[in-house]
N, C-alpha and C positions, 0 to 999 in steps of 0.2 A: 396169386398175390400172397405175401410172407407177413405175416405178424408177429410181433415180441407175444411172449407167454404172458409180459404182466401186464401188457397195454390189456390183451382179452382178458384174460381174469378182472380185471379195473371195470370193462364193459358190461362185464354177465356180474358182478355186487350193483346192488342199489345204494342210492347215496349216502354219505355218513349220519344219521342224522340224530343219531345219541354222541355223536363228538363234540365237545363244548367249544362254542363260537367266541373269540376274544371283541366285545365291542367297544373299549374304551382302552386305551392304552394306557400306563400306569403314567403316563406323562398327563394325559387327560386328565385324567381322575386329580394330578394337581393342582389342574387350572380351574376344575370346576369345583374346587374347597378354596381357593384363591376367590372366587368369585363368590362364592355362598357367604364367608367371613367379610367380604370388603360389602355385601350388604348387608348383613346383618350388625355392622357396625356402624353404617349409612345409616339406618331404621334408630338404632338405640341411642345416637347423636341428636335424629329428627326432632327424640321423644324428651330427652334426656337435658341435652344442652338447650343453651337462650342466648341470641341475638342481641348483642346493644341496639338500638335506634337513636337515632338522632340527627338532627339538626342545623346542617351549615348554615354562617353567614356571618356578613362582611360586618366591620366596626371599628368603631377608636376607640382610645384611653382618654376621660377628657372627665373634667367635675361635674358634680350633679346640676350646679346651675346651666351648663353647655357655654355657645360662645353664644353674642348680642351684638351688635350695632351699633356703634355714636354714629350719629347724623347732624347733618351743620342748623342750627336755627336760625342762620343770617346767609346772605348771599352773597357774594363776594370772591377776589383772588387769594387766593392759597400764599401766604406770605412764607410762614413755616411751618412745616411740618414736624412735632415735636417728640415726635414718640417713633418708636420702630419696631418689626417682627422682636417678640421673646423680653421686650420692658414691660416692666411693671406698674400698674395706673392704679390711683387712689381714687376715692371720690371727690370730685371736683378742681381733679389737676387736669390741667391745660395741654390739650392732646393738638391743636390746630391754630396758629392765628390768621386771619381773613382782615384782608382793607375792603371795605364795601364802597359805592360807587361814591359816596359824598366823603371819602380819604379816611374815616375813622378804624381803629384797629378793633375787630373783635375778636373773640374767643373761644374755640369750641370746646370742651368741657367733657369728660368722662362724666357718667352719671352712676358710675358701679365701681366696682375695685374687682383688677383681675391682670390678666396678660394680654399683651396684643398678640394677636395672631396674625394680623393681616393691617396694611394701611392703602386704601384704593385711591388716594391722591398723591399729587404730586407739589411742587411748588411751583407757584406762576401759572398754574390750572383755575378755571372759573370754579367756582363751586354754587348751585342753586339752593334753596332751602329743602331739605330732606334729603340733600346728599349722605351716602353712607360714608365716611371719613377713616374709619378705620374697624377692625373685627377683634371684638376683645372675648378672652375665656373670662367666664367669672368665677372667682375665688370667693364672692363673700356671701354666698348664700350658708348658712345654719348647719352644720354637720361638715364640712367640706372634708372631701376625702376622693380619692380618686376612683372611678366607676368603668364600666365597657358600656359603652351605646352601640347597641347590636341594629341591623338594619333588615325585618323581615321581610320577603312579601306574604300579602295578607292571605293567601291559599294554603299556607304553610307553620301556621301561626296558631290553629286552633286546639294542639292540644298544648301550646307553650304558656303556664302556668306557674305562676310564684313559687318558688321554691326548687326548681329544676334546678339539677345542677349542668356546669357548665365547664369547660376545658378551652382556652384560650392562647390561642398560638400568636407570641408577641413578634411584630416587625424586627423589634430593635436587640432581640435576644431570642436565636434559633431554637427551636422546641427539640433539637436533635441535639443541643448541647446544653440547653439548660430545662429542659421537660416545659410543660406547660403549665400556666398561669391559672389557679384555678377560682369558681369565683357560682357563686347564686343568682339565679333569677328573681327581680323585688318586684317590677312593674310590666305591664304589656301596655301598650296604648291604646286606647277602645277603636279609635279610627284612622285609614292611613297619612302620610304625613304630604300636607302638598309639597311642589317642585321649590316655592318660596321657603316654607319652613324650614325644611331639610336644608337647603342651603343656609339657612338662618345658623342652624345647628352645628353646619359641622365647617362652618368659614368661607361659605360661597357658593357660587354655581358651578364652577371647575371640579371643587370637593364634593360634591356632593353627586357629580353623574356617577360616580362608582361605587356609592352606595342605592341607589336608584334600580338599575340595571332595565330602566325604559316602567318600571312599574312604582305607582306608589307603595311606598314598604310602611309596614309598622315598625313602632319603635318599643327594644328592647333593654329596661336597663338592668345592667349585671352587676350587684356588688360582690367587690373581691374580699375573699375570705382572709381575715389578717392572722398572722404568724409571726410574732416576733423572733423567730429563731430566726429566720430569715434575712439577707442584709435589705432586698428590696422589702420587708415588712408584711408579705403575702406569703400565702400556701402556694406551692407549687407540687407538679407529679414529679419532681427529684429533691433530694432531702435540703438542697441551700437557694435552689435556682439563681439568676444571674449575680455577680458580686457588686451590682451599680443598683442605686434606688430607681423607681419607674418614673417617667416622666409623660404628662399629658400629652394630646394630640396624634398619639400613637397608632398606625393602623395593628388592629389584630382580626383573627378571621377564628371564629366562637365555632364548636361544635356542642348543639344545646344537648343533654341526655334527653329521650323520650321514656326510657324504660326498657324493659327487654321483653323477647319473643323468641317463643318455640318456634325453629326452622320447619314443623310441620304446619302448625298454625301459619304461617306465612304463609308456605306453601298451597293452602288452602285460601286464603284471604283473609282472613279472620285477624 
């Protein structure tokens, strides 16, 4: 049997073992400074940067007094109905007239000054005593000015505090084209609001499931921070916001600030 010279010469050396081993390839060595830098930038952000927190939820535009109730104090059919969605009632104008069963005409009677919001009768409807007749905003309570009625639920509520601020995304004017509505926290409610209340407040029982969401909520009220540069009269996060004044009733959906946090502190629970 015939063998090459260099295969035997290769068999009678012993291995190389002062020759230098390549174990990383210079392609490696990129990926693993690619990774060293992308945590080390991870860590100094952890440490470094803070988190906003805060707080969704649902709510309207509506005055500090909220909406209220006429109800009928006589019994009777619904002759006319005298007011409608978006009129204006005074004190003691004449919202309903009723013929009661001995033919006489009576009167049902706003007892507050504000706007209808709603009217639950109709004409040629019976009406009993304590009928609800129609749903009014009220205008004439003390300071009138327009507010956000924020709708909590109450597990979510504990560290929302007078003076938080607040960011306000209106229905009636896109927060992508005219920024958001911005506005302070003044009140929290000590207890949640019952299914009655809440419908009291915000114009019924239909209004009021989507502020509920199956839970009693507290209630939050937010005054808007005023800016006369402004055409709607409020500060907004873009320098004019919408060119039309605000108008009551309005749904918006509130983001409360909580404060901010270290993503490491987070990350630990803290």
């Amino acid at each position: 049997m015939q063998f090459r010279y260099k295969a035997l010469q290769r068999a009678r050396e012993p291995d190389e073992l002062d020759s230098p081993t390549l174990l990383v390839t210079p392609r490696g060595w990129i990926a693993v400074f690619v990774v060293m830098i992308t945590m080390a930038g991870g860590l100094f952000w952890s440490f470094a940067d803070e988190l906003r927190i805060s707080v969704s939820a649902p709510g309207l535009l509506t005055h500090p007094g909220g909406t209220a109730r006429i109800q009928s104090l006589h019994t009777g059919m619904a002759q006319r109905v005298l007011v409608k969605p978006g009129d204006a009632v005074t004190v003691g104008q004449d919202v309903v007239e009723l013929e009661d069963s001995e033919g006489y005409l009576r009167t049902v009677t706003s007892p507050f000054a504000g706007r209808v919001v709603d009217t639950t009768i109709s004409d040629g409807q019976v009406v009993p005593v304590g009928t609800t007749v129609a749903t009014v905003e009220r205008t004439d309570i003390g300071g009138d000015r327009l507010v956000a009625m924020l709708f909590v639920p109450a597990d979510r509520t504990a560290l929302i505090t007078p003076g938080r601020l607040v960011d306000l995304s209106v229905a009636t004017a896109p927060a992508a084209v005219f920024g958001l509505l911005r506005g302070k926290v003044t009140s929290v409610s000590r207890y949640p609001l019952t299914e009655e209340a809440l419908a009291g407040m915000v114009g019924g029982q239909l209004a009021a499931r989507k502020y509920s969401a199956g839970h009693a909520p507290l209630m939050i009220i937010v005054d808007l921070i005023p800016d006369p540069e402004t055409r709607s009269g409020y500060a907004w996060s873009t320098t004019q916001g919408p060119p039309v004044r605000l108008d009551s009733q309005v749904s918006v959906t509130a983001s409360i600030h909580m404060g901010e946090q270290r993503p490491f502190d987070l990350l630990l629970g803290r």
